[in-house]
N, C-alpha and C positions, 0 to 999 in steps of 0.2 A: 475495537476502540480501546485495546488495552485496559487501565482504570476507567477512563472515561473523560481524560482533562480537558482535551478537545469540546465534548458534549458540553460538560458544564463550561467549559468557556463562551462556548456560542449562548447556552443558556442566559448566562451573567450579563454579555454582551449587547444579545439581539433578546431580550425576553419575548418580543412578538413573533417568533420563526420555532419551528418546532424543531428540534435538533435530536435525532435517536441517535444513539451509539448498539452495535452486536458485538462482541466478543464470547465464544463459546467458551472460552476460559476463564471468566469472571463473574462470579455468580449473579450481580449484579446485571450482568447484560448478554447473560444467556440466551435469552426467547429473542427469535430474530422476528422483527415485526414486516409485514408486508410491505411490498414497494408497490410498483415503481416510486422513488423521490425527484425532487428538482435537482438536488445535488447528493454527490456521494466521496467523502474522504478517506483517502485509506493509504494511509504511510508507513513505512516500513513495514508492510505485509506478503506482496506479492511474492519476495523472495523467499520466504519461508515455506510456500508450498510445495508440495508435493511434486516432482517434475509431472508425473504421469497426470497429476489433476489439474493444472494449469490453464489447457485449454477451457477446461469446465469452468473453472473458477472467473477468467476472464468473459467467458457467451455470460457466464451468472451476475456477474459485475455488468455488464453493457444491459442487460435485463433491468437492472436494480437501479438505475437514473433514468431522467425523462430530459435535462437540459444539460448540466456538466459535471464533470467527475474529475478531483484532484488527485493525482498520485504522486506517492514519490516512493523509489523502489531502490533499495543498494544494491551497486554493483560489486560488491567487494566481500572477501569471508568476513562474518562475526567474528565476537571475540569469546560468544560461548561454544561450546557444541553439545551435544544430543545424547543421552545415554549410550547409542551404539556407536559413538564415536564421529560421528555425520556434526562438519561444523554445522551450526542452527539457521545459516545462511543457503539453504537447498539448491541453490536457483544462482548462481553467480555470472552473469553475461554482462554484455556491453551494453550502450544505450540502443546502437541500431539493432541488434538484437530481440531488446524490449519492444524496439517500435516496430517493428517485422509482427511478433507476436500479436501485439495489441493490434493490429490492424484485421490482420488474419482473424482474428476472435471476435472482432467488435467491428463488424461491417460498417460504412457510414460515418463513424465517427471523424470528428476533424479534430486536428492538433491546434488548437490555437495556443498552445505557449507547452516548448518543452526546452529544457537544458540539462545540463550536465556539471554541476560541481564537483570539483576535484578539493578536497581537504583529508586530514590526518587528524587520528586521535592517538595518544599514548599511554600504553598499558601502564601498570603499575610499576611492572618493571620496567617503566623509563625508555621503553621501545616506541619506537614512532609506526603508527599501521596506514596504510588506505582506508577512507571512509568517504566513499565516494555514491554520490547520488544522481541518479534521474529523475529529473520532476516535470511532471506533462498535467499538461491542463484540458481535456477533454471534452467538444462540445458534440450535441446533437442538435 
């Protein structure tokens, strides 16, 4: 969940719905609390992982909602990379790609809303990049 702006947004928002955020990077929302949830957000995450941990991470995800799961996943390199040199982008494929994967991982689920935006950002130095996104809406 990154800082958490999502969380306290839903907070702010909906104060009668219980909104957790995990991020093991931020001290703040280190302790992952148990699931299954109704719902589960997780944006620009999936492509950061690990190739070899993916499948895990996706059965872990399908585990950790009970009704639907939003994602949204980039298809395209970061604009940081990694100490060993590895852009921070681990994971760069297409949409059907993604949807190959996510099916294979996450038995059952239905697609009820996925697309594909195609946009650009530009670096400092005035260079135009791909930033391009997959966003699927997941029910059970």
């Amino acid at each position: 969940c990154g800082k958490g702006g999502v969380v306290k947004a839903l907070h702010e928002s909906y104060p009668d719905i219980s909104a957790i955020g995990w991020d093991p990077g931020h001290p703040e929302f280190q302790q992952r609390q148990p699931g299954p949830f109704d719902m589960l957000i997780s944006t620009d995450v999936l492509e950061h992982i690990e190739p070899v941990f993916l499948d895990n991470v996706l059965k872990d995800i399908n585990e950790t909602f009970s009704k639907c799961a939003f994602l949204i996943i980039a298809t395209t390199p970061a604009k940081k990379f990694l100490s060993d040199g590895r852009n921070a982008h681990l994971i760069v494929e297409n949409p059907g790609w993604w949807k190959d994967k996510i099916e294979l991982n996450m038995p059952g689920v239905k697609f009820v809303h996925s697309e594909f935006t195609e946009k650009t950002r530009t670096d400092k130095r005035g260079q135009v990049h791909p930033n391009n996104k997959y966003i699927v809406v997941l029910e059970k």
